[in-house]
Phi, psi and omega in degrees: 000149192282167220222136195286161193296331185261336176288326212269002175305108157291140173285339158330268189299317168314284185327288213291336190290313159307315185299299187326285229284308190303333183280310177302292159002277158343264190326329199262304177309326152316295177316295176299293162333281172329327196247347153309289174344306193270354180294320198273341167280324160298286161010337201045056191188068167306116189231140179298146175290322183310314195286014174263305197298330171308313198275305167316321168288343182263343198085008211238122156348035185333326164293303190308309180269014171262008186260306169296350163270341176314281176352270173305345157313289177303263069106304215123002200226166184215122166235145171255159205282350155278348177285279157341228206336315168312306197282356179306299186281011163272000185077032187259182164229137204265346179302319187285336145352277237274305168303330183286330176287313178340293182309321201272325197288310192277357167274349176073047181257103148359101167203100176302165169293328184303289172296301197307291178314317188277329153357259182344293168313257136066280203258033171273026175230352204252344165115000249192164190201171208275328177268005174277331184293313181301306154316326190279317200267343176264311158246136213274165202239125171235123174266125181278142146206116052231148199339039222342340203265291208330339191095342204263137153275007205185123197260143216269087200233170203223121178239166227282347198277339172126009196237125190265147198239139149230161206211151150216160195215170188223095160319077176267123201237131181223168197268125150259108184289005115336292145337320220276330157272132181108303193306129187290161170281194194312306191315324192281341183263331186297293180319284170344313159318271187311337166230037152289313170292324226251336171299328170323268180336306174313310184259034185239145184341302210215152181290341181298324184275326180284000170248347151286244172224139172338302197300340132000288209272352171279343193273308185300335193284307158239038151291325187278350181060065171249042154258021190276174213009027155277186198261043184212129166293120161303101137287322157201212179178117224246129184275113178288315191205120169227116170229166170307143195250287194219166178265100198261307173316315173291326199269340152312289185316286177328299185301343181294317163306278162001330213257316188288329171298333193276350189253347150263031159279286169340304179248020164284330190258008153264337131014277199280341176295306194284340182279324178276353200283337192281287171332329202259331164311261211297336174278322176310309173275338139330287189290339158305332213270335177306305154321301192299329214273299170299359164278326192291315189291349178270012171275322190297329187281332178274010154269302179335313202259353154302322208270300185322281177334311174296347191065029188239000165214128162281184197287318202294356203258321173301334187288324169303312162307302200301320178320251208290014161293321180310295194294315149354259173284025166267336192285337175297275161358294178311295168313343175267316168310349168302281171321289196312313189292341178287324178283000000 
């Protein structure tokens, strides 16, 4: 019987094909690898050949994250490269991680790996990075307010006597990294100034005390405490420029006078409205009453000739009438020339 077909196989040439292929392998791993390796291994900072080829399989910039633990080795701080590669792949950036601990470990600032990441996720959308928040909190930072970006140079407040005052102050702030996830930003300390300054301004007599002094309105400013939930410490706060702006009280006063003459324009000529409406009243009835005195008087000859019919007037009596009708108007006649000649 024949003997199978997989026996009659030399094991030879298999072996050697697999040592080869496995060999290739090695080399290629070596190749890729090897000098990172040896990098972090001169370094005092060792990283495992598994854990490269893992972080190549994962996808993750292994040189990057073996240069930020070099990095932080050297510094004085030991992050292991799982630590490095989780925030990675959380989508933080570790270089910059890795410099903000530097940075806060030689300034003798409190600062974990754990917070230095969420700093960091944190400020990944807003343009600002985790080691500027470090710097910023070792050397503090000064905020114009009101804003450059504003359009405005200057904030405008009104003090009780009616005289507008304008200010600009200048913030110095440095980051509390406590704080700093969560916290409101730079806008909030701003708005919060402006509107300390413009209450300042408000509550003092005379623009005369706010320019006697200034320093009045940075001490209520930060007295009311408007760095509280921000990512930022107030250190001080300095009134840069304060002047006379306008007579914001006179020129009120004026529209107000200006606002009340138009409304007693307004009801003098409903006044004059309701006086003519009356005056336009009293000539209708005037001229009613005229119609009636001439209906009556268009009565009188068809009274005149019931009586003559009736026998209750004679002729001598009509003659007596007209007689002193004659005289009437003469005498009506005499007096208005009368009149006339006196006008």
């Amino acid at each position: 019987m024949p003997a199978p077909i997989i026996a009659q196989i030399p094991l030879g040439p298999i072996l050697l094909v697999a040592a080869l292929i496995f060999g290739l392998i090695f080399f290629f791993v070596l190749l890729k690898f090897f000098k990172t390796w040896l990098r972090a291994k001169l370094s005092q900072a060792p990283v495992s050949m598994g854990s490269l080829v893992g972080m190549w399989l994962r996808k993750v910039p292994f040189s990057m994250i073996v240069d930020s633990r070099i990095t932080s080795v050297k510094a004085g701080l030991e992050f292991t490269t799982e630590m490095l590669e989780a925030h990675y792949l959380s989508g933080g950036d570790v270089t910059h991680v890795v410099l903000a601990m530097i940075a806060a470990d030689k300034a003798g600032i409190s600062l974990s790996f754990n917070r230095a990441c969420a700093i960091d996720l944190a400020t990944k959308d807003t343009g600002k990075t985790v080691l500027e928040a470090v710097r910023t909190s070792i050397n503090p930072k000064v905020i114009d307010v009101p804003a450059p970006t504003s359009g405005t140079s200057k904030i405008t407040a009104v003090a009780k006597d009616g005289i507008a005052v304008n200010a600009r102050a200048r913030v110095t702030v440095r980051t509390n990294l406590d704080r700093f996830v969560g916290g409101a930003t730079e806008e909030t300390i701003i708005a919060r100034v402006g509107e300390g300054i413009v209450t300042s301004v408000g509550s003092a007599l005379s623009y005369k005390h706010v320019l006697e002094n200034p320093d009045n309105i940075s001490k209520l400013v930060l007295e009311k405490g408007v760095d509280a939930s921000t990512a930022f410490e107030i250190l001080s706060i300095d009134i840069a420029d304060v002047d006379v702006a306008d007579n914001i009280g006179a020129r009120l006063q004026a529209e107000q006078a200006e606002a009340d003459k138009q409304v007693a324009q307004a009801k003098a000529e409903m006044r004059r409205a309701a006086a003519v409406a009356v005056e336009q009243e009293m000539s209708a009835r005037t001229q009613e009453m005229r119609a009636k005195v001439v209906e009556a008087e268009a009565e009188i000859p068809m009274a005149m000739a019931e009586a003559f019919r009736s026998g209750n007037l004679g002729i001598m009596d009509f003659v007596k009438y007209q007689n002193v009708t004659a005289d009437t108007k003469m005498r009506d006649s005499i007096a208005g020339d009368d009149t006339e000649a006196t006008d």
